[in-house]
LUMMIVO-468786 format. One record per residue: chain; z, y, x of N, C-alpha, C, O, CB in turn. Coordinates in pm, whole numbers, plus 50000, padded with zeros to 5 digits. Last residue first. Glycine has a CB too. Layout:
! residues N
NODE   unit    n_c3    n_c2    n_c1   ca_c3   ca_c2   ca_c1    c_c3    c_c2    c_c1    o_c3    o_c2    o_c1   cb_c3   cb_c2   cb_c1
NODE      A       Z       Y       X       Z       Y       X       Z       Y       X       Z       Y       X       Z       Y       X
...
//
This chain:
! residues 129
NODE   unit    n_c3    n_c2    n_c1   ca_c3   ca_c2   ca_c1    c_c3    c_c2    c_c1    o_c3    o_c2    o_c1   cb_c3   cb_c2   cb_c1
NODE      A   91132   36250   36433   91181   36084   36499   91244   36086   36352   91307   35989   36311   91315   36056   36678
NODE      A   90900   36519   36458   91049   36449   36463   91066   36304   36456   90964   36246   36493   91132   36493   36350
NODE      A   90677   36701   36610   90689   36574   36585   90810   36528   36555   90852   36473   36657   90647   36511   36673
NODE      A   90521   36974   36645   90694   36915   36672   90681   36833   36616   90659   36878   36503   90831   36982   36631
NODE      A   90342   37191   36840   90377   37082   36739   90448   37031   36757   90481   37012   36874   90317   37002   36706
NODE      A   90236   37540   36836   90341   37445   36864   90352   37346   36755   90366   37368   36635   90470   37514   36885
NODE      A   89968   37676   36964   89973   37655   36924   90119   37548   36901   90101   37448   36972   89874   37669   36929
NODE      A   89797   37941   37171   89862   37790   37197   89948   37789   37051   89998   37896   37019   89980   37773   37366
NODE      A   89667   38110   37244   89725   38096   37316   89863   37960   37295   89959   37916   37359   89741   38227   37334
NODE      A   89272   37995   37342   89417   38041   37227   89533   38030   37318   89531   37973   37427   89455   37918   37074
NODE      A   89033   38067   37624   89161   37948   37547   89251   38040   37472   89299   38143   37520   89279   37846   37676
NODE      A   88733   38012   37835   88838   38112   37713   88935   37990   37624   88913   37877   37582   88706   38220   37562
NODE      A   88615   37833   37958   88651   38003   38006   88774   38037   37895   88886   38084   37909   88487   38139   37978
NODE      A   88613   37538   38071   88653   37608   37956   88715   37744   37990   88827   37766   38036   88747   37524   37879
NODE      A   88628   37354   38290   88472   37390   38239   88473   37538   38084   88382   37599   38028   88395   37189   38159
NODE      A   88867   37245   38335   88832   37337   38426   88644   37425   38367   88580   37521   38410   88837   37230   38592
NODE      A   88859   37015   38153   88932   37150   38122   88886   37263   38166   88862   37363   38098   89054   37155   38164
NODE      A   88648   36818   38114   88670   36869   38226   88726   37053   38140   88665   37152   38097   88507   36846   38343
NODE      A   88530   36721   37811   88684   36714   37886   88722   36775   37975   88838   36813   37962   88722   36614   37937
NODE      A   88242   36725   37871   88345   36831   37733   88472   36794   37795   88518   36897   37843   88343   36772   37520
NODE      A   88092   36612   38035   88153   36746   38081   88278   36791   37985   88374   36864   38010   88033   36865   38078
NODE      A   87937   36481   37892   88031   36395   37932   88111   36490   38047   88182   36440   38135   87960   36250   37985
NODE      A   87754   36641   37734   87876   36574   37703   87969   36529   37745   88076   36519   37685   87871   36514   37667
NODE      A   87623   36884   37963   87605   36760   37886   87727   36723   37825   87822   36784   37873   87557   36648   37967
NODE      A   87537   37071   38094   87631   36991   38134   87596   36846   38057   87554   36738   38097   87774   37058   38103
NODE      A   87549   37303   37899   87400   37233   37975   87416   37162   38100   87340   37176   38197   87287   37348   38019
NODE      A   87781   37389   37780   87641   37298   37707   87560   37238   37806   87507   37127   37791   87527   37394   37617
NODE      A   87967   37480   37948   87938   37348   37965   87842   37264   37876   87820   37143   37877   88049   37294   37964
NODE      A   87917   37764   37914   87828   37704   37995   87875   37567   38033   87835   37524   38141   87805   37786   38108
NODE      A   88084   37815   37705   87947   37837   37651   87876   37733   37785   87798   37642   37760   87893   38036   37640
NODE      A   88360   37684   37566   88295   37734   37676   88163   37703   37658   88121   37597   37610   88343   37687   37799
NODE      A   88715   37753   37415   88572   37757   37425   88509   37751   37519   88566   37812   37610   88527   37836   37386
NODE      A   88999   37610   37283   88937   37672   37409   88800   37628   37350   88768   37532   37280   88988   37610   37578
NODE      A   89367   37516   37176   89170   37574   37130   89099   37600   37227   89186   37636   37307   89136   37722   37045
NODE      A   89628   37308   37223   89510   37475   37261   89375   37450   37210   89301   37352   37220   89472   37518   37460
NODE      A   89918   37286   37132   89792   37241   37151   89707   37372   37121   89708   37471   37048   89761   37113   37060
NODE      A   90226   37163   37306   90188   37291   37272   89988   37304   37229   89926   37339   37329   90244   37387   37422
NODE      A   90379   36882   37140   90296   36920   37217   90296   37070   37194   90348   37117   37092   90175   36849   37200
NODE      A   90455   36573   37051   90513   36667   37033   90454   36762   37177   90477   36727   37293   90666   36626   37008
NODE      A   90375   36305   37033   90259   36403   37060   90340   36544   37024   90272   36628   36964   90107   36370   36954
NODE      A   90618   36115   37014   90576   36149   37163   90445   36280   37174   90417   36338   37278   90511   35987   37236
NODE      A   90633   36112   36773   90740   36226   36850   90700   36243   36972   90722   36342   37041   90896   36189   36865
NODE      A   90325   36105   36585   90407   36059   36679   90524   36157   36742   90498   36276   36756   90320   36012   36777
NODE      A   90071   36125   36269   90156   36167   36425   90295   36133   36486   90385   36138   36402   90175   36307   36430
NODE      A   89926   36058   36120   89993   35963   36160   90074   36006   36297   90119   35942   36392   89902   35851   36169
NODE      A   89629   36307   36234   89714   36221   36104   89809   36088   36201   89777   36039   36310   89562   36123   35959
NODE      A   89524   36615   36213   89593   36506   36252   89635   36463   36195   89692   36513   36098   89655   36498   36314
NODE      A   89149   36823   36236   89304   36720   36187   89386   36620   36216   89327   36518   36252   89301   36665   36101
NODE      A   89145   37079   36347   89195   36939   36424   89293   36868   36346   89415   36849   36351   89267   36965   36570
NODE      A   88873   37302   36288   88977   37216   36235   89023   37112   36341   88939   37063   36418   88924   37144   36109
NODE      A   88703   37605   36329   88724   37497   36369   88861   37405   36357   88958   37443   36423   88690   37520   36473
NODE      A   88573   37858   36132   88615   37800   36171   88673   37671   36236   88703   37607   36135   88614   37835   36147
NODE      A   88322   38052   36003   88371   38056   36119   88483   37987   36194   88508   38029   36307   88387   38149   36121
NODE      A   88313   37985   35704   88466   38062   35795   88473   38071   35913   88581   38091   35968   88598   38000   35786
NODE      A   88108   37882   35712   88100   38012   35625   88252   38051   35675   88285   38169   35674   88070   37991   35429
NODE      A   88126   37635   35872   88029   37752   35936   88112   37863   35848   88184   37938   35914   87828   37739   35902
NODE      A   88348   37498   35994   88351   37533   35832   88258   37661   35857   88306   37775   35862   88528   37571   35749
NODE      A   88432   37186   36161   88426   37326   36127   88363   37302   36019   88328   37200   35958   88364   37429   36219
NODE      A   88595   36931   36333   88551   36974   36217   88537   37092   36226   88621   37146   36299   88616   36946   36120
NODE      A   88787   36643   36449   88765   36774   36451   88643   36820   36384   88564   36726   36376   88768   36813   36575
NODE      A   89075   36419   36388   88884   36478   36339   88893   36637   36354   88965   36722   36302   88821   36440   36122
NODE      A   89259   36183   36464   89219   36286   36525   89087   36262   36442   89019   36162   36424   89225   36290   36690
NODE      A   89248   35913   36459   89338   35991   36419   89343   36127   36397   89421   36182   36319   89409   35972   36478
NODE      A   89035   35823   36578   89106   35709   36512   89180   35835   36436   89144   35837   36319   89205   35579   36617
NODE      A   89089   35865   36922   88982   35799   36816   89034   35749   36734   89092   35642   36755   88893   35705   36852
NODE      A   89215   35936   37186   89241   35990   37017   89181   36008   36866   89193   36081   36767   89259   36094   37024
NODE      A   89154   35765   37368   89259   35775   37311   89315   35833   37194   89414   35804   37126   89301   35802   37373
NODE      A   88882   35867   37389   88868   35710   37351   89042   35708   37297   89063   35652   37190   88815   35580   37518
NODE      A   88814   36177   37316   88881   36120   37419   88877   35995   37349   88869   36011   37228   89018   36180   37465
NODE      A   88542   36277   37116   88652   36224   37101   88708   36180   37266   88615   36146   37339   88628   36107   36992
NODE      A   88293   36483   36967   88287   36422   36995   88447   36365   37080   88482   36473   37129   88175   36448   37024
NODE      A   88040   36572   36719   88170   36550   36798   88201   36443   36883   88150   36331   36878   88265   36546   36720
NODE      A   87768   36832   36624   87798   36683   36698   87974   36688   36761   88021   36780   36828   87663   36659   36860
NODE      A   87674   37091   36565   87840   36975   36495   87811   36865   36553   87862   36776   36485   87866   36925   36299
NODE      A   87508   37190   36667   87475   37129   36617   87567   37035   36545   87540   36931   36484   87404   37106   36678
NODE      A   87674   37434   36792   87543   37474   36719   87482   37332   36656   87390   37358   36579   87428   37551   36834
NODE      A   87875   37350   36844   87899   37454   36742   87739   37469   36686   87699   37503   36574   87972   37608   36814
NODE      A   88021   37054   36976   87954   37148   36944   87882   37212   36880   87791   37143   36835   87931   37156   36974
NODE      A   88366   37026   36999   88287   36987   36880   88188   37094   36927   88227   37210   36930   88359   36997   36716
NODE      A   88591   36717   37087   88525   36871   37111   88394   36844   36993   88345   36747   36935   88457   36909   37315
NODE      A   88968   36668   37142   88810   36656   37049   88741   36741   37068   88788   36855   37072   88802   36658   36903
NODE      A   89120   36608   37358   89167   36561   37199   88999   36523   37181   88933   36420   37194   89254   36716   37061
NODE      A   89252   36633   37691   89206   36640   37597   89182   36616   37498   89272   36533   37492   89175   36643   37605
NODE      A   89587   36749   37855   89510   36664   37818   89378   36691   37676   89408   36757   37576   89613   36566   37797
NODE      A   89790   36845   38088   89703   36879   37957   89576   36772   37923   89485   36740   38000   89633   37036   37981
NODE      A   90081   36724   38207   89934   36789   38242   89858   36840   38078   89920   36859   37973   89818   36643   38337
NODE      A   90434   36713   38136   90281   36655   38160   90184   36782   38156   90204   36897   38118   90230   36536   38028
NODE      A   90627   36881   38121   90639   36814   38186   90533   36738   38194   90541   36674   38299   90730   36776   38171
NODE      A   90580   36830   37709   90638   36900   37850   90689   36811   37940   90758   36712   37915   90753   36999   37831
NODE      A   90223   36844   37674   90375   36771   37629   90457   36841   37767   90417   36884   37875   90377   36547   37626
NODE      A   89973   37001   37559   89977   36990   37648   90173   36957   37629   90244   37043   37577   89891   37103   37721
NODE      A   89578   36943   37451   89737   36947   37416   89798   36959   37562   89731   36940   37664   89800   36796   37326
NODE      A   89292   37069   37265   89386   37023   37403   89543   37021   37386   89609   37094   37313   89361   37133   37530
NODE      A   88967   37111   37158   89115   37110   37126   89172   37019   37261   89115   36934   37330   89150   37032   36956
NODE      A   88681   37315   37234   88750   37215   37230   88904   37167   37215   88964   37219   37309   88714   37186   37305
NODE      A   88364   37413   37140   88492   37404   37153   88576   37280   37146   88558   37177   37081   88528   37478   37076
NODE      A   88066   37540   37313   88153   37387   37271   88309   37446   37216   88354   37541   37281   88181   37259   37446
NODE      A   87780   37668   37198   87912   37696   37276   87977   37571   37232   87946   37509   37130   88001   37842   37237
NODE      A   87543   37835   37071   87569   37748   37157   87675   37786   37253   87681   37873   37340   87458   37717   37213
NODE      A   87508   38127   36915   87590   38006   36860   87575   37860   36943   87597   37762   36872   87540   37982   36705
NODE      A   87551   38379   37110   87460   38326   37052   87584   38201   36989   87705   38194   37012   87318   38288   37158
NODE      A   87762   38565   37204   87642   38639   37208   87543   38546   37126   87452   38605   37068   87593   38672   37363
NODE      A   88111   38543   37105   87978   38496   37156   87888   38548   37126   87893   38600   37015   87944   38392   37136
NODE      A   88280   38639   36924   88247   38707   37067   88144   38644   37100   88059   38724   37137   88350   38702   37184
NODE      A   88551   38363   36841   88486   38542   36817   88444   38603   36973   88507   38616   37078   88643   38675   36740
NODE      A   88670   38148   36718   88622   38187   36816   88490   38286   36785   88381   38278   36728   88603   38072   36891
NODE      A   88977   37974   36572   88870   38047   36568   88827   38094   36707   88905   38092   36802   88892   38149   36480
NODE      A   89090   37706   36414   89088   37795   36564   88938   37871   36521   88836   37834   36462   89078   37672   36750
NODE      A   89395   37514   36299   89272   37586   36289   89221   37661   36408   89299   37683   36501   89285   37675   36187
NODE      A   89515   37219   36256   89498   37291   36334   89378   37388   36309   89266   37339   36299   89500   37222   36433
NODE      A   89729   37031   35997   89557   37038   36026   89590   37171   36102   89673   37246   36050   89422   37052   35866
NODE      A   89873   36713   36000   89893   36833   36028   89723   36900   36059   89629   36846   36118   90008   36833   36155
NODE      A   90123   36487   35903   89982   36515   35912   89999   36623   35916   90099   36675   35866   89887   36476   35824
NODE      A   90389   36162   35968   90286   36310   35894   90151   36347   35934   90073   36269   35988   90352   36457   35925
NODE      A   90450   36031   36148   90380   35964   36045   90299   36043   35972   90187   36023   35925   90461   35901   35962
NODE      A   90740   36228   36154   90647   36142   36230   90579   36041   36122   90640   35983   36032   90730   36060   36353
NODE      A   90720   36550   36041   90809   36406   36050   90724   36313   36107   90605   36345   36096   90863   36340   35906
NODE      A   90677   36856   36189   90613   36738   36060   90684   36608   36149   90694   36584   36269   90379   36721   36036
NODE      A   90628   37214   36249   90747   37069   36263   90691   36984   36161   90659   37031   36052   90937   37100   36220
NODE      A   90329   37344   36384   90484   37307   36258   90535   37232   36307   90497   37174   36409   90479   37246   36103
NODE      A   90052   37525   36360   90137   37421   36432   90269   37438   36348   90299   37526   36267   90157   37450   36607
NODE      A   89852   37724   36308   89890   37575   36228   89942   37470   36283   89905   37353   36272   89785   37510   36174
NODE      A   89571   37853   36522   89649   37825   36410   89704   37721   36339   89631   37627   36304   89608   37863   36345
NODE      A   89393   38030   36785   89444   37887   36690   89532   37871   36585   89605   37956   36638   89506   37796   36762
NODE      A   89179   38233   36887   89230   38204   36832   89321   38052   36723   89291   38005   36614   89180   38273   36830
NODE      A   88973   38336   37159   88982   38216   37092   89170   38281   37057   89251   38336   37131   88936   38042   37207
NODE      A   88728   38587   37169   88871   38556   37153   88881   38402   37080   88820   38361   36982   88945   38682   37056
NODE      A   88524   38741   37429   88513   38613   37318   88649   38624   37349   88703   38648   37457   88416   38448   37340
NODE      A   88356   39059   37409   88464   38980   37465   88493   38862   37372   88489   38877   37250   88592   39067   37486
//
């Protein structure tokens, strides 16, 4: 059974920085995407960064280029979303999610939410003013 796990949400002053962790346990092989997501209240969910696992290629929404690095750490098994320069408006609940069968999709699949079986259960960021 694959568990996505996330970690490392807080309250941080705007302008701050904040690093997101996530893990993902269960896969049968090491081709799988993960991907970070947010979601503000009263809006939809939106996507950040995806990173796939078997070759670290990343890759970015055009809106969160710049600020945003996502990252792993093979010997921890884990996946990073660092943020920097953050905003009151990205005050968000932000999710981890995995999915094995949008590898053979291609890249330009990594956003389509609907492509992501397994998701953390979320993560809280608070942005203050």
């Amino acid at each position: 059974e694959v568990q996505v796990v996330e970690s490392g949400g807080g309250l941080v002053q705007a302008g701050g920085s904040l690093r997101l962790s996530c893990t993902a346990s269960g896969f049968t092989d090491d081709d799988y995407v993960i991907g970070w997501f947010r979601q503000a209240p009263g809006k939809e969910r939106e996507g950040i960064a995806y990173l796939s696992n078997r070759d670290g290629r990343t890759y970015y929404e055009d809106s969160m280029m710049g600020r945003f690095t996502i990252s792993k750490d093979n010997a921890k098994n884990t996946k990073y979303l660092q943020m920097n320069s953050l905003k009151p408006e990205e005050t968000a609940v932000y999710y981890c999610a995995a999915s094995a069968r949008v590898v053979k999709y291609g890249s330009t699949w990594y956003g389509r939410i609907f492509m992501y079986d397994y998701w953390g259960q979320g993560t809280q960021v608070t942005v203050s003013s």
